[in-house]
N, C-alpha and C positions, 0 to 999 in steps of 0.2 A: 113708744112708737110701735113696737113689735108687739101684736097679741097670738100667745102661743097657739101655735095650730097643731096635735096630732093627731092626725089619722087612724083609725080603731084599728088593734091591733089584732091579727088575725086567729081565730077561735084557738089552734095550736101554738100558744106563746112559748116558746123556750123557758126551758126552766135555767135559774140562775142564783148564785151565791149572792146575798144580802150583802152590802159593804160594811163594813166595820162599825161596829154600835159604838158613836159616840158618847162618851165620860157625862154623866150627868152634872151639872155645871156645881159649884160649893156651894151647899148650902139648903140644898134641897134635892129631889129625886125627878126623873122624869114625870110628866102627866101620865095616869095610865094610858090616855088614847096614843101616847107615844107608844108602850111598849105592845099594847094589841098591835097597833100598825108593823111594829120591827117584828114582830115576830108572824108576821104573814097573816093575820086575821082580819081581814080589811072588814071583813063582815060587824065585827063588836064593834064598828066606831058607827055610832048614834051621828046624829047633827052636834048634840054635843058634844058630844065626844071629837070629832070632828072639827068644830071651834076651838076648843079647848090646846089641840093637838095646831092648829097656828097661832094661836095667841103664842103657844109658849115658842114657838120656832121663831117666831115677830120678837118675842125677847130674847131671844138668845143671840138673835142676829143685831138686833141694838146695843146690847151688851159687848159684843166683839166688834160692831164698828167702831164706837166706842176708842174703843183699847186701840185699834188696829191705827185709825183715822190719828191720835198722838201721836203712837209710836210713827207713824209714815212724815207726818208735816214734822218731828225732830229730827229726822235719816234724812228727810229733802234739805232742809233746813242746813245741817251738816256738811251734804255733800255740795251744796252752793257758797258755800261759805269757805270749805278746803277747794275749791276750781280759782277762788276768785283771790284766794291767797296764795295759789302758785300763781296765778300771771303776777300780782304783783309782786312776788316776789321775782320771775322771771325779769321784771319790767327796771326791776331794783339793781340786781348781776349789771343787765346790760350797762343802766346808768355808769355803774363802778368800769365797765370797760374803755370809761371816756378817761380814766386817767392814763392811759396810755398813750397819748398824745402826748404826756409828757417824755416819750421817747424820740419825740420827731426831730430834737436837735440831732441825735445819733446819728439821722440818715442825712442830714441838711448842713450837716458842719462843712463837709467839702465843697460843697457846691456855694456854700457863703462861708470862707473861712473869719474867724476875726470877728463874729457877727453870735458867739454860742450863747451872751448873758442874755442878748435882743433876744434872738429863739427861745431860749427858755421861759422868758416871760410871757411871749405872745402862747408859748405851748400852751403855758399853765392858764391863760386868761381861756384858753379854745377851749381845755381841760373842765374849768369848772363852768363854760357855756355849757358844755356837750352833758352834765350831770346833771345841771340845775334843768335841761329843755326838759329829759328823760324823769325825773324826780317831778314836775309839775303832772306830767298826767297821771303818775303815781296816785300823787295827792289826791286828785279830781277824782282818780278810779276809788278811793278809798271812800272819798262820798259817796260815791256812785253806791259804794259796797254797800250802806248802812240803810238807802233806800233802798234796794237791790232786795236787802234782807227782810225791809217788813212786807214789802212784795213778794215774798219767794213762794209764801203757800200758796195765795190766791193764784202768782201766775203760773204756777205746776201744775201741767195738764195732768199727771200721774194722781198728783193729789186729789184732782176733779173727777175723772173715770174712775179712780177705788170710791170716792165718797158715793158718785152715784150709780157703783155696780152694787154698791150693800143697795141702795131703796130701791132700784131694778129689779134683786131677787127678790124683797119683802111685794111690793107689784106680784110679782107671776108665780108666787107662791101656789096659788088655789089652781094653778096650771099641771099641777105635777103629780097629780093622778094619786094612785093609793099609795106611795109609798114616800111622801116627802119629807119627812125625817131623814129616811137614807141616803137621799140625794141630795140634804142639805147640811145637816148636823157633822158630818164627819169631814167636809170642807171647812167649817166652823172651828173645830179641834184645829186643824192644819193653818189656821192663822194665828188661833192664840199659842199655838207651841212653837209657832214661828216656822214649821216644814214651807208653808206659803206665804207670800204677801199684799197678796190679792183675791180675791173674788172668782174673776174667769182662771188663773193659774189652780186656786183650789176644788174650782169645780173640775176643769178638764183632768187631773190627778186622781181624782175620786171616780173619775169615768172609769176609771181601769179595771175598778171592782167588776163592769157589767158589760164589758165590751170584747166579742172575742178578739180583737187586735187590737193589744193597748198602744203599740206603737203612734198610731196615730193622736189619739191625745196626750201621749208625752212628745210627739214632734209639736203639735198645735202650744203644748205649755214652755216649750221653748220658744219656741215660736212669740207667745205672747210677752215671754219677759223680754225678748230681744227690742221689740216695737217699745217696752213700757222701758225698758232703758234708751232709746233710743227719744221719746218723747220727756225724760226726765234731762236731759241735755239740752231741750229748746231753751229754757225759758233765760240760759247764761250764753245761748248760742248769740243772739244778738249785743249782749255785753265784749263777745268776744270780737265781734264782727268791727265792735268800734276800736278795740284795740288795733286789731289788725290795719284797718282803715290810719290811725293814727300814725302806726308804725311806715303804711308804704308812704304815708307824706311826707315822713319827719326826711325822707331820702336828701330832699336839696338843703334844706337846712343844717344837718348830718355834714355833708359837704363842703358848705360854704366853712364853717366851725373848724373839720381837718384841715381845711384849704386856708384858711385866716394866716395863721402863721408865716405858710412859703409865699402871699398873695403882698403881705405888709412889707416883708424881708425884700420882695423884688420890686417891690415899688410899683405894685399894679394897682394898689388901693392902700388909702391909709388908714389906721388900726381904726381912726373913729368913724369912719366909714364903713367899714364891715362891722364893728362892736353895734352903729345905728342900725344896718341892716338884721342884726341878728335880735336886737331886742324888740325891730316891728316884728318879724316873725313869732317872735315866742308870745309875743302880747296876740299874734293875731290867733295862732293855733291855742292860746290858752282861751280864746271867747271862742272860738271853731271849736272847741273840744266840749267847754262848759255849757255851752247851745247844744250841741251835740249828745251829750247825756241826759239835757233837760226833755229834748224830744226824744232820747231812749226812753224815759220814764213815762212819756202819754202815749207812745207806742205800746210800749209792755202792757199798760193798765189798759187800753183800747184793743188789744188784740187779746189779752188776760179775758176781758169781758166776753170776744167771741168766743174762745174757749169753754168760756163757762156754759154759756148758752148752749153749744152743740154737745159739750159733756154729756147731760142728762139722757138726751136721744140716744145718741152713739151708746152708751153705757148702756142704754135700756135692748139694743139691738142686738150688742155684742151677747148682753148676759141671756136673751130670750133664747137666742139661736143655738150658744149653748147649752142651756135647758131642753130645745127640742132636741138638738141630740143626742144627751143624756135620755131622753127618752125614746128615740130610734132604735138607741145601740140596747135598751132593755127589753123593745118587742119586737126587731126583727134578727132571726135567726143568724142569716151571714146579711151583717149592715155594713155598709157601700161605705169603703174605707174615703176613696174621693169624694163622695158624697160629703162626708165630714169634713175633711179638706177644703172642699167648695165654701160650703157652708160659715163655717169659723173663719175660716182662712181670708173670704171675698171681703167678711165684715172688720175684718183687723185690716186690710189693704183697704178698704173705706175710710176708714180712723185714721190712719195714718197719711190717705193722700188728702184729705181736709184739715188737719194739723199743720200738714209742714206749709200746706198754701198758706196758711197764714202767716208765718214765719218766712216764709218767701218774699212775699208781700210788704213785710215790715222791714225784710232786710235789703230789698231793694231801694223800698224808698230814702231809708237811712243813709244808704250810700251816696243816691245822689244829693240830699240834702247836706252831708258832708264836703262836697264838693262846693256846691252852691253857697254855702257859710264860710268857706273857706276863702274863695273869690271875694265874697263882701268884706269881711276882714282885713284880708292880706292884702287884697287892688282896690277894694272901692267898688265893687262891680257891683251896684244894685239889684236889690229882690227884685223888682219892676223889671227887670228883665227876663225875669225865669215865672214872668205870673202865669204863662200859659201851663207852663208845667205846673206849677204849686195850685192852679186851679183843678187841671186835671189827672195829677196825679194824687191827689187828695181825693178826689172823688173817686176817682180808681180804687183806690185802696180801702176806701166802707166800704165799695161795692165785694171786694176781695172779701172784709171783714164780715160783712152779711150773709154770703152767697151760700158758704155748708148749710147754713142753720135753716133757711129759707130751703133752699134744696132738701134736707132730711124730712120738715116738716112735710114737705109735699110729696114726696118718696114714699113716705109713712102711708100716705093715703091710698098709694098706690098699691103697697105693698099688701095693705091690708082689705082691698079688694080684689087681688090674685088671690089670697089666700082664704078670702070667704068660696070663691070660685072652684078651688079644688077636690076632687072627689076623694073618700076615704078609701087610705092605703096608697095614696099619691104623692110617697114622702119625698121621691125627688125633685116636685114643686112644692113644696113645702118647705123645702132647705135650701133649695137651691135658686129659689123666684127671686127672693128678697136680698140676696147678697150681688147677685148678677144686676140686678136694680139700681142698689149703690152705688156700685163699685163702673160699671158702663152707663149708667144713667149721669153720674157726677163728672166722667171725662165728657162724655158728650154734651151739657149743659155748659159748663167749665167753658167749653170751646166755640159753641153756639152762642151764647151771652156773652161773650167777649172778656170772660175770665184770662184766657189765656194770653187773648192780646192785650188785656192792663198789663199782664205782668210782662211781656215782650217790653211793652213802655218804659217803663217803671226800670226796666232791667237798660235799657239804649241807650238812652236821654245823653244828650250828649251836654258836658257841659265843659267849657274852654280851661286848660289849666294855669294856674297862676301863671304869671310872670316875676313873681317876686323871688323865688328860690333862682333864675336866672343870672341874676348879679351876684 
């Protein structure tokens, strides 16, 4: 989307220390047009020379996507794998805390003396209700786990931005003026030794060599792993969503279970009267849950999809504007620390507010669909009742899933005709046009197209709760 725009650099360019000459990869030596370039003789590189000098950066950069792109989808892989074995494990503790119910005669003997072998029994019947309800989503979550897992690369927004921040810098390669070994190769080293683990973090790192304030791009490289940790947490965030979901309903159920024991002992109901009650429940939240997961998975893979698509763009935005500031901070003297701020900064709050829409989006609608499966289940309450919603909150929600990628593309066009438009040495339209674009063009659109009010929707919807946990 982004095509690099700098502005000629003024006849007195500051003189500046070269960054660190990247290791020649095993196996072989640089091309010479590499080392004319590092060594400041921009003059000896021919057209050939010249080709020659990105072919080999074009492999070097396939070669460490490569390596990098593994190593990242085994770590994602990993860390979705140990999140999804502590809940279940947490999920497993809780189970085992139902056998404490076997202590309820302790507090119920006086109040029913003569009555402790009856309590006992009804405890231990509440006791192994209260493990078996908690032990069933376990189970289901365990499936859940094993699709979860062949999804987890595709639906890792992290894994989709690193893939297409490598082919974004091979793109705006020929952008990078006489010295593009410098300002690539040595971010290059910093993936394969493992100092970096991405793209925009190794490039803003590498700024430091040519910037007189590095603080700024090691705030911005903070900066970006915060966001890249923060979007490596979506794609389990809505798995977690169902847990939780699961957890606030089991509440009456939960209840009736404690309450079985002192409810049978006083003669308020008899044992097969609650034992009937508790097993429509578990049958009903065992199809409310196993629905429930089945539409976690065409969410995941329907919002995975948007992901994918807006990846590309975003990735190509993010890495350009960093590239134009790498080359700001090499031809102007004192370069405008907010400036760079602006700039990186507008385009990572872009990424990040089109990301989590999506995941907003998907965990709205899951909840009330939760609700809604759980009524037909547990009451009988017909979908035919909620088809206004399931009509248009379904369509709300493509629209959610559509609306960044459609929005970028058109942005794009915009962007890139401010920036045919600016005069040379105009670098603060030049950094600053295209991020202010995104970043107020996509709340404004968002709110205008009635983004905002799907998700008000989606988020209101009111649906009636059971009456079954009641008795």
């Amino acid at each position: 989307m982004v095509v690099l725009f700098a502005p000629q650099a003024s006849p007195a360019e500051p003189e500046r220390d070269p960054a660190p000459a990247a290791d020649p990869a095993p196996g072989g030596d640089l091309a010479p047009a590499a080392d004319a370039a590092r060594a400041g003789e921009p003059e000896a590189l021919s057209a050939e020379d010249e080709a020659a000098l990105m072919a080999f950066i074009v492999q070097k950069i396939d070669e460490v996507q490569a390596k990098v792109m593994d190593k990242l989808a085994t770590k994602m892989a990993a860390k979705n794998e140990a999140r999804f074995d502590l809940v279940i494990d947490i999920l497993f503790v809780l189970s085992l805390s139902g056998l404490l119910l076997l202590l309820l005669p302790l507090f119920l003997r006086r109040r029913y003396p003569g009555r402790g072998r009856e309590l006992f029994k009804l405890s231990a019947t509440a006791a192994v209700m209260f493990v078996v309800t908690m032990l069933l989503f376990s189970a289901l979550l365990v499936v859940f786990k094993s699709v979860q897992a062949e999804l987890s690369i595709a639906t890792n927004p992290v894994v989709q931005l690193t893939d297409a921040a490598f082919d974004a810098l091979k793109d705006n390669l020929g952008e990078l003026g006489e010295f593009p070994d410098e300002l690539v190769l040595p971010p290059l080293e910093q993936l394969i030794s493992g100092a970096a683990e991405d793209v925009p973090t190794a490039l803003l790192s590498n700024a430091a060599a040519f910037a007189h304030d590095v603080t700024v791009f090691k705030s911005l490289a903070r900066t970006f792993s915060w966001v890249k940790d923060i979007l490596g947490f979506l794609p389990i965030l809505l798995s977690l969503l169902v847990v939780a979901l699961f957890l606030m309903t089991q509440k009456d159920i939960v209840l009736t279970i404690i309450r079985m024991p002192e409810r049978v002992i006083s003669g308020e109901a008899t044992a097969a009267e609650v034992n009937r009650l508790v097993r429509h429940r578990l049958v009903a939240e065992a199809l409310t849950t196993g629905a429930l997961l089945l539409g976690l998975a065409v969410l995941m893979v329907l919002t995975t999809l948007a992901m994918v698509v807006v990846a590309q763009p975003a990735a190509e935005a993010l890495i350009g504007y960093v590239l134009v500031n790498l080359l700001y901070v090499t031809q102007v003297p004192e370069a405008s620390t907010a400036l760079v701020y602006v700039s990186v900064g507008g385009t990572l709050l872009f990424i990040v507010l089109a990301l989590v829409s999506l995941v907003l989006g998907a965990g709205f609608l899951l909840g009330k669909w939760q609700k809604i499966l759980r009524a037909r289940f547990a009451d009988g309450v017909p979908l035919g009742s909620h088809k206004r919603f399931i009509r248009l909150g379904s369509l709300g929600f493509l629209w959610i899933l559509v609306f960044p990628f459609l929005f970028i593309l058109a942005a794009g066009e915009v962007i890139d005709l401010v920036l045919a438009g600016i005069k040379d040495g105009d670098w603060t339209m030049a950094l600053a046009s295209g991020p202010l674009i995104l970043v107020l063009g996509f709340v404004l659109f968002y709110w205008l197209l009635r983004g905002l009010r799907t998700q008000r929707y989606l988020f209101r919807y009111k649906v009636a709760p059971t009456a079954a946990g009641a008795a």
